[in-house]
C-alpha positions in Angstrom: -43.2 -14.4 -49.7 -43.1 -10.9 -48.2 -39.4 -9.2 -48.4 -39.6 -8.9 -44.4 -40.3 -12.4 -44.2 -37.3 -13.1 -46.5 -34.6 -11.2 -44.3 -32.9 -13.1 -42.1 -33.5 -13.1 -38.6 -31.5 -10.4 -36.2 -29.4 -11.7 -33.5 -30.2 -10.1 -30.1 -27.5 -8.3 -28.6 -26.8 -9.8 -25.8 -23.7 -11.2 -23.1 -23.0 -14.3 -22.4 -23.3 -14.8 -18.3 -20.2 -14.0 -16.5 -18.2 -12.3 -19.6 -18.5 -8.4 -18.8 -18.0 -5.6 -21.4 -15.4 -2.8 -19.6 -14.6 0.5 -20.0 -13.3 3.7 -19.4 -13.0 3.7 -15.6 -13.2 -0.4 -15.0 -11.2 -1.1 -17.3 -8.2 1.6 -16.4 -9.1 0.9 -12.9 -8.0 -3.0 -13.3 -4.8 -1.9 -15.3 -3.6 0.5 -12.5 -4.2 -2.6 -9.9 -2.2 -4.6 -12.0 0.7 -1.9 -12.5 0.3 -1.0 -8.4 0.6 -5.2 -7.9 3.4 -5.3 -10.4 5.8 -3.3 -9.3 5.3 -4.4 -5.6 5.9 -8.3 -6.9 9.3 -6.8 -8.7 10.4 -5.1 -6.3 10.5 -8.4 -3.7 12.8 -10.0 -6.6 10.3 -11.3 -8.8 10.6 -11.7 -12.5 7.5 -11.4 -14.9 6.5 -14.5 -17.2 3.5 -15.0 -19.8 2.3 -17.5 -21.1 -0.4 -18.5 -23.5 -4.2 -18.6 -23.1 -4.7 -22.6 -23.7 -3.0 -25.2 -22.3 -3.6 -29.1 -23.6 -6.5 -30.4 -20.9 -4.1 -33.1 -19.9 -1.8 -30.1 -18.3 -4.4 -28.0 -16.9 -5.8 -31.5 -15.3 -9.1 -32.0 -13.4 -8.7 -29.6 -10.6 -11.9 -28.2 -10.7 -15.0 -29.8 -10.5 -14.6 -33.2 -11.6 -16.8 -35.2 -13.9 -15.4 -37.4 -17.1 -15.9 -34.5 -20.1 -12.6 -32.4 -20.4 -14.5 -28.8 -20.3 -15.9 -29.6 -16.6 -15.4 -26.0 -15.4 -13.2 -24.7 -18.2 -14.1 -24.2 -21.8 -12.2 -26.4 -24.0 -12.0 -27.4 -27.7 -9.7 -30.0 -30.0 -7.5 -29.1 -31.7 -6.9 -30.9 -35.3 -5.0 -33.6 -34.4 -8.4 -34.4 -31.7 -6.0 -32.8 -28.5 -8.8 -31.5 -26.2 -7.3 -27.7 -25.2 -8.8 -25.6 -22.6 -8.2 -21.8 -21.5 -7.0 -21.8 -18.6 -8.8 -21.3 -15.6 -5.4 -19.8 -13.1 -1.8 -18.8 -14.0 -0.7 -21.7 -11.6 -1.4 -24.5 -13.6 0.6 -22.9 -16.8 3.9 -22.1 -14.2 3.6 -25.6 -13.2 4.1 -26.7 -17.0 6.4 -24.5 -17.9 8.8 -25.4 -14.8 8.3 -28.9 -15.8 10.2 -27.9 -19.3 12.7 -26.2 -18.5 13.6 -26.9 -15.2 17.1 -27.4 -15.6 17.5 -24.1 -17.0 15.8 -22.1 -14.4 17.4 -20.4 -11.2 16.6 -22.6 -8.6 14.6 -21.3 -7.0 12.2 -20.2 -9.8 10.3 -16.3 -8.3 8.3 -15.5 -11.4 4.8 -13.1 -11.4 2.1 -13.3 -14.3 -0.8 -11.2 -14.7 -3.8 -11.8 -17.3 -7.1 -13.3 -18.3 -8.5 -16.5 -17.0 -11.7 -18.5 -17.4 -13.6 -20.7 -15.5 -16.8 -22.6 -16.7 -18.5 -22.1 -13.4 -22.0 -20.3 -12.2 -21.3 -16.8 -12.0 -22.7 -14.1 -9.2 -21.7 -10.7 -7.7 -18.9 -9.7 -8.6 -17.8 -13.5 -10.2 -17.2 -13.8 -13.4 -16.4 -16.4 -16.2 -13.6 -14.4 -17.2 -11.3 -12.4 -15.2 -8.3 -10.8 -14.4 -5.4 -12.6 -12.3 -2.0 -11.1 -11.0 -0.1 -13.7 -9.6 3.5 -14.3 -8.0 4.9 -17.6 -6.9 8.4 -19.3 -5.6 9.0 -22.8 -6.9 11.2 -25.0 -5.4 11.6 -24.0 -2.4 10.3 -25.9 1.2 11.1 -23.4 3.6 7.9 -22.0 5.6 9.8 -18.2 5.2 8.9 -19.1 1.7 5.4 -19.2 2.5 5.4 -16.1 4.8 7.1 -14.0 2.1 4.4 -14.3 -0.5 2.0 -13.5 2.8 3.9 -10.3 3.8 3.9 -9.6 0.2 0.5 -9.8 -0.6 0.2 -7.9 2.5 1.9 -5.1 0.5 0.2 -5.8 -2.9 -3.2 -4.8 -0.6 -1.7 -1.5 0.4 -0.7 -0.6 -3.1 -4.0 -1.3 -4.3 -4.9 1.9 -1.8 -6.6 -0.3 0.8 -5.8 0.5 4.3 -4.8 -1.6 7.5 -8.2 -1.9 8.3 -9.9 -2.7 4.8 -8.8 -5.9 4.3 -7.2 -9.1 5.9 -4.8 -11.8 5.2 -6.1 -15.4 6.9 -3.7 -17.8 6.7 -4.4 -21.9 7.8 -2.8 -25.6 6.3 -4.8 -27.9 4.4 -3.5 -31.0 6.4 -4.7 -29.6 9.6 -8.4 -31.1 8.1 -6.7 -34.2 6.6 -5.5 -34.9 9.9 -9.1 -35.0 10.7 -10.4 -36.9 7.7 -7.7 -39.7 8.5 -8.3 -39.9 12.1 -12.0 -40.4 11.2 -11.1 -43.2 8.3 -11.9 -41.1 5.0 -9.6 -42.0 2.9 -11.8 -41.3 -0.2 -10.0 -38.3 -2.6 -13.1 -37.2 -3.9 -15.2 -37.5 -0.7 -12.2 -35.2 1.1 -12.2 -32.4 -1.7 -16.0 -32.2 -1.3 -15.8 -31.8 2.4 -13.0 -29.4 2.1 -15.6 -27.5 -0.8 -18.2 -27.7 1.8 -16.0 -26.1 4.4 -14.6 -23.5 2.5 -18.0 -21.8 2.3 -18.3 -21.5 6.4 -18.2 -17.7 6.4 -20.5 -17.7 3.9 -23.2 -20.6 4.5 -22.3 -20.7 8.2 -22.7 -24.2 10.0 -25.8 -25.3 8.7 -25.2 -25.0 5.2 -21.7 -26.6 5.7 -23.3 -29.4 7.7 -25.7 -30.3 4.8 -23.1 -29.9 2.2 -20.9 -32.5 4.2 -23.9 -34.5 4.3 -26.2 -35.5 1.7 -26.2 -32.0 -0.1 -28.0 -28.5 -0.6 -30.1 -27.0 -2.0 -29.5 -23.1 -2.7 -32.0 -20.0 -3.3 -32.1 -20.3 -7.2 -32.8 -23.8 -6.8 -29.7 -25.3 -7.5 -28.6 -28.6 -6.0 -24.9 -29.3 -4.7 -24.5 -32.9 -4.0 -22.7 -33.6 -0.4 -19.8 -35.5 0.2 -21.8 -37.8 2.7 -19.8 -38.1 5.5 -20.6 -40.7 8.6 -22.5 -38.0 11.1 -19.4 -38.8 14.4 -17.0 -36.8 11.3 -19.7 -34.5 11.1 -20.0 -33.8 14.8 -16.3 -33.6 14.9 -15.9 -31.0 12.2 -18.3 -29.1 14.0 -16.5 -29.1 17.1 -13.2 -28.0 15.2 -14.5 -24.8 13.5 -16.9 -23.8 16.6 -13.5 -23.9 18.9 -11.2 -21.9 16.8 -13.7 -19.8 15.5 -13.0 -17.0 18.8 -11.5 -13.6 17.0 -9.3 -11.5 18.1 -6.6 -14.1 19.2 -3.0 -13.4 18.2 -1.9 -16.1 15.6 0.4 -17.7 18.0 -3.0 -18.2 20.8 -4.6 -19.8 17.5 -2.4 -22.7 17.1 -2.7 -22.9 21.1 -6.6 -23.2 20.5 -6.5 -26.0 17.9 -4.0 -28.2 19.9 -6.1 -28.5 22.4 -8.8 -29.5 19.7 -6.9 -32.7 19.4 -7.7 -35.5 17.2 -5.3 -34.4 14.5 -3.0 -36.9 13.9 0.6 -37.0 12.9 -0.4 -35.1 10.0 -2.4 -32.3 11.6 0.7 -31.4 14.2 3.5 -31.2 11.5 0.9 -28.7 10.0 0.8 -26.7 13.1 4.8 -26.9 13.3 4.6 -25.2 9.7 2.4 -22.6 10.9 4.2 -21.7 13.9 7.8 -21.2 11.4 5.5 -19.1 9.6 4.1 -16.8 12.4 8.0 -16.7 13.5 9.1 -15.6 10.0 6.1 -12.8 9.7 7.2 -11.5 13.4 10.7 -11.6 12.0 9.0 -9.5 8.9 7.2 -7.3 11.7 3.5 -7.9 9.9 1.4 -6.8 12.3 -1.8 -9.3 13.9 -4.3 -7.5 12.3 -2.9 -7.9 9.4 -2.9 -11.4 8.9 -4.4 -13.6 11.0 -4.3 -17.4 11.7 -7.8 -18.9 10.7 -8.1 -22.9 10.9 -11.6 -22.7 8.8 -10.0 -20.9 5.4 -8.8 -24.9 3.3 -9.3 -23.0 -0.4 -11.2 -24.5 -3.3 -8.8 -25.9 -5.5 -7.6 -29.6 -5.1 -3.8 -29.0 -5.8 -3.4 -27.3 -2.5 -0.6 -29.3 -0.1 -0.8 -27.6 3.0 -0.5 -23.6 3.7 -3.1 -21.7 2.4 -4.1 -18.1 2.7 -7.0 -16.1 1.7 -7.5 -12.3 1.2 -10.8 -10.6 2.8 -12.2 -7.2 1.9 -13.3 -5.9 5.2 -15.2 -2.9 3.7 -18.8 -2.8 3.7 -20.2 -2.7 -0.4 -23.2 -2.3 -2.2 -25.0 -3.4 -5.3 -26.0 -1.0 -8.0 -29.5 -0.7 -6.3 -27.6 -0.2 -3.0 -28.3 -3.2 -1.0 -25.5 -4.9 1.1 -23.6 -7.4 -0.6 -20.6 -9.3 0.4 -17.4 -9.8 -1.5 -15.3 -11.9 1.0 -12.4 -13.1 -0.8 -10.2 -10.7 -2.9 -7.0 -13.2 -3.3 -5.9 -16.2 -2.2 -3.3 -19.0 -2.6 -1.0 -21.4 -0.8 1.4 -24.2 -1.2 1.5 -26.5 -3.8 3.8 -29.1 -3.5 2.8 -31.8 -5.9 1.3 -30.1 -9.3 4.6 -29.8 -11.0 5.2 -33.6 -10.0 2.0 -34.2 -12.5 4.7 -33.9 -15.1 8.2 -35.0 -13.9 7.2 -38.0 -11.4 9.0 -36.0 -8.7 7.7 -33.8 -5.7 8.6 -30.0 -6.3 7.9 -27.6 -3.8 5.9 -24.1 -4.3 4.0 -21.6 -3.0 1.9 -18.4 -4.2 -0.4 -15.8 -4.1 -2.8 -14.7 -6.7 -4.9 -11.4 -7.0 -8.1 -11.8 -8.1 -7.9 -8.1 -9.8 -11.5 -8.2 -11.8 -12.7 -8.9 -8.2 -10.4 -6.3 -6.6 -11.7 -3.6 -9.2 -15.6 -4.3 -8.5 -15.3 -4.4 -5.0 -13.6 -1.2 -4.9 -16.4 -0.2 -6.6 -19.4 -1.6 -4.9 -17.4 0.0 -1.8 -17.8 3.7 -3.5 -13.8 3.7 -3.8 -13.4 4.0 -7.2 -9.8 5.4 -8.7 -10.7 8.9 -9.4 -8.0 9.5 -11.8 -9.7 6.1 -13.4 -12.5 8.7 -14.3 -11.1 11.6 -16.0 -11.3 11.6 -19.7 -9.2 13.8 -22.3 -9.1 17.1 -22.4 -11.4 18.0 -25.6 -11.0 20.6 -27.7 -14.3 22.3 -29.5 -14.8 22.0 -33.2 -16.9 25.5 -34.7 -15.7 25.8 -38.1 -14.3 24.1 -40.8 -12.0 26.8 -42.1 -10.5 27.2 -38.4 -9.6 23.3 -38.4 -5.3 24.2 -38.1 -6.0 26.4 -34.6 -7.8 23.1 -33.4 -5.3 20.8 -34.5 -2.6 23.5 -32.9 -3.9 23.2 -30.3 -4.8 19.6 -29.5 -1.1 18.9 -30.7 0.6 21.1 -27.9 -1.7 19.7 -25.3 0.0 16.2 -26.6 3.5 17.1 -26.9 3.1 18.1 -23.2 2.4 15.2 -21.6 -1.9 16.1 -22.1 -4.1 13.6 -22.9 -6.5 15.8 -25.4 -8.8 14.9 -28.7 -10.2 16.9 -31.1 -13.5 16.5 -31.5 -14.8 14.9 -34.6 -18.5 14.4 -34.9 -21.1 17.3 -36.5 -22.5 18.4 -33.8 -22.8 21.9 -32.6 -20.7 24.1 -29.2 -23.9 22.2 -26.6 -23.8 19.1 -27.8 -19.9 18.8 -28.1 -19.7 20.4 -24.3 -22.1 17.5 -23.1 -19.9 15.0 -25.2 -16.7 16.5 -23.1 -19.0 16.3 -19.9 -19.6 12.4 -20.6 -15.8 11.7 -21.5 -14.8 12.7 -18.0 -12.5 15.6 -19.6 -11.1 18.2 -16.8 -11.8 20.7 -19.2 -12.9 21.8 -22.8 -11.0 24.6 -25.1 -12.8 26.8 -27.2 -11.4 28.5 -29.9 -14.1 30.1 -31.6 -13.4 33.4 -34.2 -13.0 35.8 -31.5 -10.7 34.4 -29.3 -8.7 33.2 -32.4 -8.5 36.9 -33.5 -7.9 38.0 -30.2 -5.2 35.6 -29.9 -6.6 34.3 -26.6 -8.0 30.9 -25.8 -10.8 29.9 -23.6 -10.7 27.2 -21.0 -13.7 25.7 -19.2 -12.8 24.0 -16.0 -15.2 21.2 -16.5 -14.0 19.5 -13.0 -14.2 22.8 -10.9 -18.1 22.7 -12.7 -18.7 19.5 -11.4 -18.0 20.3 -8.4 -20.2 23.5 -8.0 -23.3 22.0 -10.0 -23.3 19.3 -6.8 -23.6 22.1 -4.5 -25.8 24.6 -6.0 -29.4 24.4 -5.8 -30.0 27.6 -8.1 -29.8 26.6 -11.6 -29.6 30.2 -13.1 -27.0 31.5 -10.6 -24.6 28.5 -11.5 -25.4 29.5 -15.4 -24.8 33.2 -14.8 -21.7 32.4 -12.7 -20.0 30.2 -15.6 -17.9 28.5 -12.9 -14.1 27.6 -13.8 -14.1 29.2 -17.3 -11.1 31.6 -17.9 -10.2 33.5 -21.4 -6.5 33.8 -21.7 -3.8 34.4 -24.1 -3.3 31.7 -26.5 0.5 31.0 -25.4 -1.2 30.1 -22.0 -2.7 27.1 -22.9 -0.7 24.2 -21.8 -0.1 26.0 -18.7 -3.3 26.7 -18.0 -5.1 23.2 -18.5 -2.1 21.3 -16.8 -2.8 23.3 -13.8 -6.4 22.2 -14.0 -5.7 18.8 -14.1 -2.8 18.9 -10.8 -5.8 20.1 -8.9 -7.2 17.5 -6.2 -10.4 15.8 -7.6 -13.1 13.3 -6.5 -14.7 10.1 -8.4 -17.1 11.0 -9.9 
């Protein structure tokens, strides 16, 4: 036997689908969304609660595509004493757990926010992942409808502080019973046969009629080949679902002409008008709020995914147009969503508690942002790096990196072997605003010099002569030594672009 036949085989490096590797700018881009988020949710009087990554499958339950293993859309394990635990797949079901334990102790009601990694055994796609980060704020126990419009207007803000505009993004707001009026005035009673159709119809803006109509049929089958069984609905509660989402689907009306517009749908039921009552409280307490039309709008076809979902529910749209990395169109639709959720804490206690939330789907956020060219700018920008020439030298460079750090600098020292044009190109693809150089004759000059690596960038884009840029050395200064701080913090005040 050959010694490269006796080695042991190499595993390919490799991710698993849906579980992304994030850095530098994604990764700092999803913390600032979550401090932005944060501080909006604490400033409306919310207080911030973690908890932990699994939760026994029992707790979590079967909200998610159902089938009989535990790990049907989450990943789950037993524990030693045979407990099947999964990691949680939304912050919601872990608040409705923990409000079940200590209930009594809580304020009543319970305002609490949570931000973190979940997971969700599912197919992933643009922008989709397996895992991701969730920032999420809820009320429990509270009924009101202004409940419900709070977390609305607040998500509202949450949007703005994430830096998009009026314009870039939508809150559409509907109630789940509005459909299970529907379902029970055309005699499905079936659980499982309602969340399918509800599935099926949460995909209208995507799939548009005729993939909805197939889905609430006998099924679909999708571009990669995939097959999504139907909920198989008699074709009169077809034609009336059809009818439903073709006359409320006219934009532009006010939220108020909405509800006008599905009334005179009819066929609703009982069920489907106390729904409409809800809404209208709700419109009321966002006019009361003065959140503008535009901003969120009443739309009859958004139900949501998840089962748990009692009645109000609200989605968040990007409206800005986004590309992939080979720069074709490609839409993100939702950003957020959430709703009211009267029933999940009951799993536990036996009795109905009301709530109502909102979650950020920030991994989503961050990539969109991205796909839309609006990346965080300051995301970008790297330490300031200070060049390494000589070994005897070493205490000016660790001078210097030190008062760039006692002021407030982000700076490194850098500490590979490699010579002044590699270590620039190093400082280039950190994202520093500039490099120092202390080499011997500015250390016995007692000056410093400091290259303006943004104001570079910024010239390099516009100059089409090579060897005038060069001979111009754009942004680079020599000046005294004491100067330092002063001098790079001023570079990094000025304005900048992503890069």
């Amino acid at each position: 036997m050959t010694a490269d036949a006796a080695a042991p085989a190499r595993p390919e490096a490799r991710n698993p689908r849906g579980f992304a590797d994030r850095r530098g700018r994604d990764l700092t881009t999803e913390r600032r969304l979550v401090a932005r988020v944060s501080e909006v949710y604490e400033r409306w009087g919310f207080e911030p609660l973690e908890t932990g990554a699994f939760e026994y499958a029992d707790a979590l339950g079967k909200f998610l595509p159902d089938a009989d293993r535990p790990n049907a859309g989450v990943f789950a394990l037993q524990d030693d004493d045979e407990q099947w635990m999964a990691l949680r797949y939304d912050l919601t079901a872990p608040l409705a757990r923990f409000a079940a334990q200590g209930w009594e102790t809580l304020p009543k009601p319970f305002r609490r926010y949570a931000y973190g990694p979940v997971w969700r055994n599912e197919k992933p796609g643009p922008g989709r992942f397996r895992e991701f980060v969730q920032c999420d704020a809820d009320t429990v126990g509270s009924d009101r409808p202004e409940a419900d419009a709070e977390i609305i207007a607040m998500a509202c803000e949450g949007l703005r502080a994430a830096g998009l505009g009026p314009d870039q993004a939508v809150l559409r707001v509907s109630n789940r019973k509005l459909f299970d009026g529907l379902f029970q005035a055309g005699g499905i009673e079936d659980a499982g046969q309602r969340l399918t159709a509800l599935r099926a119809i949460d995909k209208f803006d995507r799939l548009g009629w005729d993939g909805v109509a197939a889905l609430l049929g006998e099924g679909r089958l999708d571009e990669s080949g995939d097959y999504t069984k139907g909920a198989r609905l008699p074709s009169g509660v077809v034609a009336t679902i059809e009818g439903f989402l073709s006359s409320v689907a006219t934009q532009g009306l006010s939220r108020a002409d909405t509800l006008d517009a599905v009334a005179r749908v009819g066929g609703l039921g009982a069920i489907g008008e106390a729904a409409l009552t809800e809404l209208a409280a709700i419109d009321a307490a966002l006019g009361a709020m003065k959140v503008s039309q535009d901003a969120v709008r009443f739309d009859p076809t958004i139900v949501r995914g998840l089962e748990y979902y009692t009645g109000a529910v609200f989605e968040a749209e990007l409206l800005l147009d986004t590309v992939d990395d080979k720069g074709r169109a490609v839409r993100f639709g939702s950003i957020g969503g959430g709703g009211r959720y009267d029933d999940l804490v009951a799993r536990f206690t036996g009795e109905r508690l009301p709530a109502t939330g909102f979650s950020f789907g920030v991994s989503r956020l961050a990539s969109a942002l991205r796909a839309a060219g609006r990346g965080d700018a300051d995301a970008v920008r790297g330490p300031v790096v200070v060049i390494v020439f000589s070994d005897a030298d070493m205490q000016h460079y660790l001078d210097a990196v030190s008062e760039l750090r006692n002021a407030g600098i982000a700076a490194e020292l850098y500490l590979g072997r490699a010579g002044m044009k590699a270590q620039m190109k190093y400082a280039d693809r950190r994202g520093a605003p500039a490099a120092v150089i202390l080499g011997g004759d500015e250390i016995a000059a007692g000056q410093v010099t400091v290259k303006d690596l943004d104001a570079g960038r910024a010239l390099a884009a516009g100059v089409s002569d090579n060897e005038a840029w060069k001979s111009e050395r754009p942004g680079q200064r020599i000046v005294p030594r004491s100067d330092l701080v002063a001098v790079v913090a001023g570079i990094i005040a000025q304005p900048r672009t992503a890069a």
